[in-house]
N, C-alpha and C positions, 0 to 999 in steps of 0.2 A: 504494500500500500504506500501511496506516493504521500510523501509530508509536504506537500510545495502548498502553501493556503493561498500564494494568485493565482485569478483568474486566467485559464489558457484562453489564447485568440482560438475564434473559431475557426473550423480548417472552410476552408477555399480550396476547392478543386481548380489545379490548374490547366489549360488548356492545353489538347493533345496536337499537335501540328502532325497532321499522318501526307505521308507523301504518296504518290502515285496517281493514278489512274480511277476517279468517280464515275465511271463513266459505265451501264451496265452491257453485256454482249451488244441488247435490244435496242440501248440507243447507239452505238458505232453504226448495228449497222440501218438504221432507221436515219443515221445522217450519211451513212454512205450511200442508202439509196436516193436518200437529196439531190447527194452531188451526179450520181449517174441520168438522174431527170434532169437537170442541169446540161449534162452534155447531150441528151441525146434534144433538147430543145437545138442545142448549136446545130450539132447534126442532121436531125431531121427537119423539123418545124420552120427552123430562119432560112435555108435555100429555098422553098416551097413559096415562103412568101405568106405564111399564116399565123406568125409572130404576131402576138398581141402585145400591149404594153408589159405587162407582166413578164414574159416572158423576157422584154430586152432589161426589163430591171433587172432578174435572173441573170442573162448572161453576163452584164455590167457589175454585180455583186461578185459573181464567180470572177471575172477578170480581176477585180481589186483583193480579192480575196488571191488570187494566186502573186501577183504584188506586193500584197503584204506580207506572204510567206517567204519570197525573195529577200525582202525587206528584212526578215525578223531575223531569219536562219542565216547560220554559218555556213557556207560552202568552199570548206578548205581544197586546195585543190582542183575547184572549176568554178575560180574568179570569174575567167572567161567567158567558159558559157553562160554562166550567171547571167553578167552583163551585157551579153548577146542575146539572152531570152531576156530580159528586162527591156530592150529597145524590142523587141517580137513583140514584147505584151502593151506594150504604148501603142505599135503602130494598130494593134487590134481593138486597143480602144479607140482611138481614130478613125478606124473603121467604122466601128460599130455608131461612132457620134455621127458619123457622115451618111448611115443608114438612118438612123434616128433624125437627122438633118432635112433628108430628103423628102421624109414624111410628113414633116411639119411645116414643110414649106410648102408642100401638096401636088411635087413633082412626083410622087408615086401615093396609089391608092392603101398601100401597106407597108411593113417595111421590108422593102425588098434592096438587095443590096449586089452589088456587083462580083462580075465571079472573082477578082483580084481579092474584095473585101471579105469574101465569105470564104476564100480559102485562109488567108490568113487569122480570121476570129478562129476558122474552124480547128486548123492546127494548132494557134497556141492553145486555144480552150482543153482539147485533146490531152497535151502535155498536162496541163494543170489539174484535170481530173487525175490522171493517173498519180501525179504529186500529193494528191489530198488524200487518193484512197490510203496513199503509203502511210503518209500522214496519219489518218484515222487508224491503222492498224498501230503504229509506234509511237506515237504520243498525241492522243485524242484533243485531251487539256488546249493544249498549246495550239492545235489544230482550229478548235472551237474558241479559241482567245482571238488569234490572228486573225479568224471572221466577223468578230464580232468589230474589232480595233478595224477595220477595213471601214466595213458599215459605217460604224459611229464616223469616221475620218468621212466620207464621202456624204453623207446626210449631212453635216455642220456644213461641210464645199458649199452642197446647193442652198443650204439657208442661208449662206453668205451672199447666194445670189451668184456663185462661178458656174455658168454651165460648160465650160470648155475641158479637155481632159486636163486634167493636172498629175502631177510627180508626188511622191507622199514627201509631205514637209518636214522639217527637222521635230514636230511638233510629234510625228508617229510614233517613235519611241514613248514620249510621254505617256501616249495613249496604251499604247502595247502592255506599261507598267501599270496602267491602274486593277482597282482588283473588282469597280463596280463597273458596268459600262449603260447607258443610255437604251433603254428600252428603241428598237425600229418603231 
């Protein structure tokens, strides 16, 4: 029996910081099949010419979203290609604005795009899908961070009033570290 007569502080559980993977089989692959609807809208749906708006918000997501995984990750080793697929993924948003372009000016009844334009969205999109599946399989977290940190970064663009493609700013880092992000 203890002789101590003061009062002990009550205990406090302190918090457990667990690392890994929240993420269950059902959602990897419930956002893998996302991203496969993702590509096959590039694939099928945008040459046909039956792209709705929806669908080019889609492929413009997916493009930023492969952007900002460029953006986030290390790639020791292939500097190079890196930033040889980083001007690929610019010219494919330019594309895609230029189809978006064509439609709002009312030179085409949908958005239809040219075959230079729809080859190049189609192949980078292509690469980047298969980047993300890799992605969702070896680190989901960070897969699902970088989409979100894309989004937010491009939603603030248009409430700025920039409709033109942009570069991610020295400001994307910022955003990549936060740990809450802005509902779409």
């Amino acid at each position: 029996m203890s002789t101590n007569k003061k009062p002990r502080k009550p205990y406090k559980p302190r918090p457990v910081r667990l690392t890994g993977s929240f993420y269950t089989k059902n959602d990897i692959t419930e956002i893998k099949s996302i991203i496969t609807d993702m590509g096959l809208v590039v694939e099928v749906t945008l040459p046909r010419g039956e792209a709705t708006q929806d669908h080019m918000v889609q492929i413009e997501d997916l493009l930023n979203w492969g952007g900002m995984m460029l953006f986030d990750r290390s790639w020791k080793g292939q500097e190079k290609e890196a930033a040889e697929f980083t001007n690929r993924q610019i010219k494919a948003l330019y594309a895609l604005a230029a189809i978006v372009d064509r439609k709002k000016s009312g030179k085409a009844s949908g958005y239809v795009g040219k075959a230079e334009e729809l080859d190049t969205i189609r192949e980078v999109c292509s690469e980047i899908v298969a980047l993300l599946k890799e992605g969702m399989d070896t680190s989901p977290e960070r897969t699902v961070k970088e989409f979100l940190a894309a989004r937010q970064l491009a939603r603030e663009k248009i409430n700025e009033g920039v409709q033109d493609v942009f570069e991610l700013p020295g400001r994307a880092r910022a955003i990549l570290n936060q740990r809450h992000f802005k509902r779409p």
